[in-house]
N, C-alpha and C positions, 0 to 999 in steps of 0.2 A: 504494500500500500504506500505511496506517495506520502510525503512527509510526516514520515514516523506511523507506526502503529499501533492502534491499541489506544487504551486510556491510561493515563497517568495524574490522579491525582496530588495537586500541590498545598493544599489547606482543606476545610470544610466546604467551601464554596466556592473554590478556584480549580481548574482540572482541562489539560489536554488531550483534545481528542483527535487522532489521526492528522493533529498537526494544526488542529484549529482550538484557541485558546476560546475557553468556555467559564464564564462568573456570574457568580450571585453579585450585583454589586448594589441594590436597595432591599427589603422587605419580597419584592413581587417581579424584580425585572430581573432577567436573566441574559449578559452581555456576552456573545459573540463574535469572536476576530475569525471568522472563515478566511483561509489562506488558499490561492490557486483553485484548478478546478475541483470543484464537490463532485464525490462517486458516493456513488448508491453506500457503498461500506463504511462512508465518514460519517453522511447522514445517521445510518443508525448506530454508530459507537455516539454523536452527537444527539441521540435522542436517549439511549443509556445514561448520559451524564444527568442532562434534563431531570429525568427519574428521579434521579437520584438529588439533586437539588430542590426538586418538589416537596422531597419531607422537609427540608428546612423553610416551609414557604406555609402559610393561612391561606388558603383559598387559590384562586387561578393566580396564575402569572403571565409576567409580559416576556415577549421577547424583543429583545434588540441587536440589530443586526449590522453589523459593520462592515459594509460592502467596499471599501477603498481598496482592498488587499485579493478579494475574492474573486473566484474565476468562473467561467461557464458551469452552471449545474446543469445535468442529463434530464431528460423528461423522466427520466425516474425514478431520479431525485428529487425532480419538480413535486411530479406523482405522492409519492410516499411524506413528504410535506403536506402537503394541500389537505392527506387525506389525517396525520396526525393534527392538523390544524385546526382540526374541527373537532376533536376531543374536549372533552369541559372543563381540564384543568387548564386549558389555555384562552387568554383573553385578547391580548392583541398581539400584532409583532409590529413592531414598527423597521424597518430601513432606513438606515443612512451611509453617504458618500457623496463627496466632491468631484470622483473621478467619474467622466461621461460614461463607462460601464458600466457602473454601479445603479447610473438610472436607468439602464436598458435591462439591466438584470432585475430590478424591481419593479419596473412598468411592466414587465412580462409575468413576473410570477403574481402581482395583484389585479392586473386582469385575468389573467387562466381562472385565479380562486374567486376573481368579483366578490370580495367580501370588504365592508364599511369598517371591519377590525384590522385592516391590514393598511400601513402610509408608507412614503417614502419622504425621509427631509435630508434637508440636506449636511445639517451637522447635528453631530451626537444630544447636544442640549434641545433642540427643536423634540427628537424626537422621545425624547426624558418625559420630558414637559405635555409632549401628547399622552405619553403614557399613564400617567398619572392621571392624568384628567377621570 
């Protein structure tokens, strides 16, 4: 697997998955640095983390997504998204990036899903700030 494999736990709420750095960093938001392109096998070491961040969490949570660094995901990685997305532990995700990939990778995946829980901003505190809302 591309950039390391496996998960590697660094604290309670901090933990690398297949290369992509994954934290608890409020109460309900859960911060992801996706690095290069996502394969079906990152996704799900990156939805094991999740899990496992969930017990530290009251109710749904958010995600947030750092697109600056991240590279084309596969329609079945899109897939397997869209379809964990719609689980009840999960509330919104929000997307952010300044680099013009980052909105092409999120204009595409919140249209596929058409969902009002899903935004793209363009920097990290916009999309904090949605989350919470």
């Amino acid at each position: 697997m591309p950039n390391g494999a496996g998960i590697k736990q660094i604290n309670e709420k901090e933990y690398i998955a297949g290369g992509n750095h994954i934290f608890l960093i409020q109460n309900n938001i859960i911060l992801s640095n996706p690095v290069g392109p996502q394969t079906i096998e990152m996704a799900k070491l990156y939805y094991q983390v999740t899990q496992k961040l969930l017990k530290l969490v009251n109710g749904q949570i958010n995600i947030l997504i750092d697109l600056n660094n991240s590279g084309k995901s596969s329609s079945e990685v899109r897939s397997f998204w869209n379809k964990v997305g719609t689980q009840k532990e999960y509330n919104k995700i929000a997307f952010f990036g300044l680099h013009p990939v980052a909105r092409v990778i999120a204009s595409f995946e919140i249209g596929i899903n058409g969902s009002k829980n899903m935004q793209f901003f363009k920097t990290e505190e916009q999309a904090i700030e949605w989350l919470q809302k």
